[in-house]
Residue, then its C-alpha position, 0 to 999 in steps of 0.5 A: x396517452x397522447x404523445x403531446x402528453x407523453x412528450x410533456x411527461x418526459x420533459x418534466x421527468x427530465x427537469x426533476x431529475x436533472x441535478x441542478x448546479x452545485x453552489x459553493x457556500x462559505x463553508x465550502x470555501x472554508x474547507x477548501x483552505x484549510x485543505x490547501x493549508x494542510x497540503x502546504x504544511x506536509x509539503x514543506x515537512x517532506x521537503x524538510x525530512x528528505x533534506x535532512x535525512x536524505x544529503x549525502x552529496x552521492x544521494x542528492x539526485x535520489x533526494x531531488x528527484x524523490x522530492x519532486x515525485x512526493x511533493x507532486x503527488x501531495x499537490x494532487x491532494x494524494x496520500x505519499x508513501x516511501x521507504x528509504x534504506x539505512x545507506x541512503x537515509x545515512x542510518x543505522x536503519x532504513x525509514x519509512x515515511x508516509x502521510x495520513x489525515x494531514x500527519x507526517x509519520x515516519x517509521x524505522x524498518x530493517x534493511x530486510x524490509x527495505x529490500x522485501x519492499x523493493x528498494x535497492x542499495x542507496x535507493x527508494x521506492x514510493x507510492x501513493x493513494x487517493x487522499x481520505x474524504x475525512x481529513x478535517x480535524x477537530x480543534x484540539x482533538x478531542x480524543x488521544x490515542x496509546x501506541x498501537x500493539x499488534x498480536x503477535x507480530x511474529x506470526x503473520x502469515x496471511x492466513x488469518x486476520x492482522x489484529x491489534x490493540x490500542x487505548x483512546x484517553x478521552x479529552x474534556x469534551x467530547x463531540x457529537x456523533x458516533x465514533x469510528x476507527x478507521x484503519x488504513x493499511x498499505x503494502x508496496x503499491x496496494x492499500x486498504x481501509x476499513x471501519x468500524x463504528x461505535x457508539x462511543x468509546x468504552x469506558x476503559x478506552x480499549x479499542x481493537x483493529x482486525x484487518x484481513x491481509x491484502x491480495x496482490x494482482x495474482x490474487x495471493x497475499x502481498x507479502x512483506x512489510x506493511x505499514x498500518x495507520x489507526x485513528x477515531x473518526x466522528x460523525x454527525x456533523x459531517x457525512x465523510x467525518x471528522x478526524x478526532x484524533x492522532x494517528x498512531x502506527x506499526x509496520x509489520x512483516x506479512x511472511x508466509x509459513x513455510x508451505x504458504x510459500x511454497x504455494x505462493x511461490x508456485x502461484x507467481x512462477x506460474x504467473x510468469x509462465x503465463x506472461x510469457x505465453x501472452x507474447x505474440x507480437x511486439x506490442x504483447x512483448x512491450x507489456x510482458x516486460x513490464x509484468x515480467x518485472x512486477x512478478x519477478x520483484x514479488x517472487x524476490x519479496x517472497x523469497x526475501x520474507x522466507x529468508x527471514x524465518x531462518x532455515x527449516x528443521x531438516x524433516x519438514x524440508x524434506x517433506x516439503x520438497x517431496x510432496x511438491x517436487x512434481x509441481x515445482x518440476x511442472x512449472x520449470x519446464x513450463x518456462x524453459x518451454x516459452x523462453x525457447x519458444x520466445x528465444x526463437x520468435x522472430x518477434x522477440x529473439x535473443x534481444x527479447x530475453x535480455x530485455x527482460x534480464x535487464x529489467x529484473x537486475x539488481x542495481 
């Protein structure tokens, strides 16, 4: 093959393959619109809870300043998540308020929950997500979906799958497509999406949801409360789907048992040890106080989500501390070692440890 040849064949394999630019088409805009008059309607339902939840005059600068971070992080086309406790959102219980497929849901949490999230007294914690691609909706939804019922609710260790139940009533026409349930889960900062498709919902409208627990940074479960959102999706028209019903959800409590939490709790003491042991020099020591406070905060969700089963029978507990007291004493003096060595460095120093105190205090 000459190389005039050659050099021909590259271009025309360029031009082929080089995508040509997107053209907006009036649907395009279309969408675009009702995506921004969607955004602007959450805006102002957020802006509208946080003032009438949230105005007691010693919460007005966490009011404003949740304001601002939620309703700039709607504007990013983003899904928002907080939870409030009882004192802030002026309750007898804490809140937790979050957006999906252009809904506003709230939710009552326990105070418990609210700390084993991370918030403090009079306080909040949010978060947030990539929006979902399938946020335009049927007009009028064409299916309505029955509260959402998880299985038993009290046994949620992360050690098998989180199922639940629900009824989907059909509306007078049904739209083309197959359909699927798509379950959204979040805990703290870590979320989830999973779907199932169908060919159509049954006769009797009865749908489940299995969803397996999330992982943390570790790589053990995130324990805690997690919210789940469920709704029905359509296909066909639209290759990311179109929403085709309410949303309906729970918020659960993932606790482990009580051997699950001693290993998770061994797992994260050990996670600190490591962070400890990265600190080298004083750009290390910058980042360790960020991680040192991320594993703290979870350890305090562990032992807040243990402190809620109760105490255990006295054998078991007996047991327990005798079958992993040689771990338990590893892993104490292993960061007794590096708090020594770190109270010593001349990169970190006495002023070191109480950075990292004063990043883990309670407020």
């Amino acid at each position: 093959m000459s190389s005039r040849f050659r050099l021909l064949m590259f271009v025309l394999l360029t031009l082929l393959t080089e995508a040509a630019p997107a053209q907006r088409t009036p649907a395009d805009d279309e969408k675009i619109e009702r995506a921004a008059a969607v955004t602007a309607r959450l805006r102002g339902q957020l802006a509208e809870w946080i003032r009438t939840n949230i105005d007691a005059p010693a919460d007005r600068e966490l009011a404003s300043e949740l304001a601002a971070d939620m309703d700039r992080k709607l504007a990013a086309g983003e899904n928002i998540s907080f939870v409030v406790d009882s004192a802030a959102a002026r309750s007898t219980r804490g809140r937790l308020v979050a957006t999906w497929a252009g809904q506003l849901h709230t939710f009552d949490v326990t105070d418990q929950q609210c700390r084993a999230a991370g918030v403090t007294r009079r306080g909040a914690v949010g978060s947030s997500s990539a929006s979902t691609e399938a946020s335009n909706a049927w007009e009028p939804l064409p299916f309505r979906l029955d509260a959402l019922r998880i299985d038993d609710p009290e046994k949620i260790t992360g050690e098998r799958p989180i199922t639940g139940r629900l009824t989907c009533r059909k509306g007078e026409v049904v739209p083309p497509g197959r359909i699927v349930v798509r379950t959204m889960y979040r805990s703290g900062r870590t979320s989830g999406v999973s779907y199932e498709f169908k060919d159509a919902i049954p006769e009797d409208g009865k749908l489940t949801i299995s969803i397996n627990p999330l992982e943390d940074k570790s790589g053990g479960v995130q324990f805690g409360p997690m919210l789940i959102l469920v709704d029905v999706l359509t296909t066909g028209v639209s290759e990311t789907g179109i929403v085709a019903s309410n949303a309906v959800g729970a918020v659960v409590d993932v606790m482990p048992d009580p051997e699950g939490s001693i290993v998770a709790g061994l797992r994260l003491m050990n996670r600190i040890a490591e962070i400890l042991a990265g600190v080298k020099d004083e750009t290390t020591a910058a980042q360790a106080v960020k991680d040192y406070r991320e594993a703290v905060t979870k350890n305090r969700a562990l032992i807040t989500a243990m402190d809620a089963r109760g105490p255990l029978p006295p054998d078991l507990d007996a047991a327990l501390n005798k079958k992993y007291e040689p771990q338990i004493n590893a892993v104490i003096a292993r960061l007794q070692a590096e708090m020594e060595r770190l109270d010593r460095a001349p990169f970190a120093g006495p002023a070191f440890i109480d950075r990292l105190d004063k990043s883990v205090s309670e407020k």
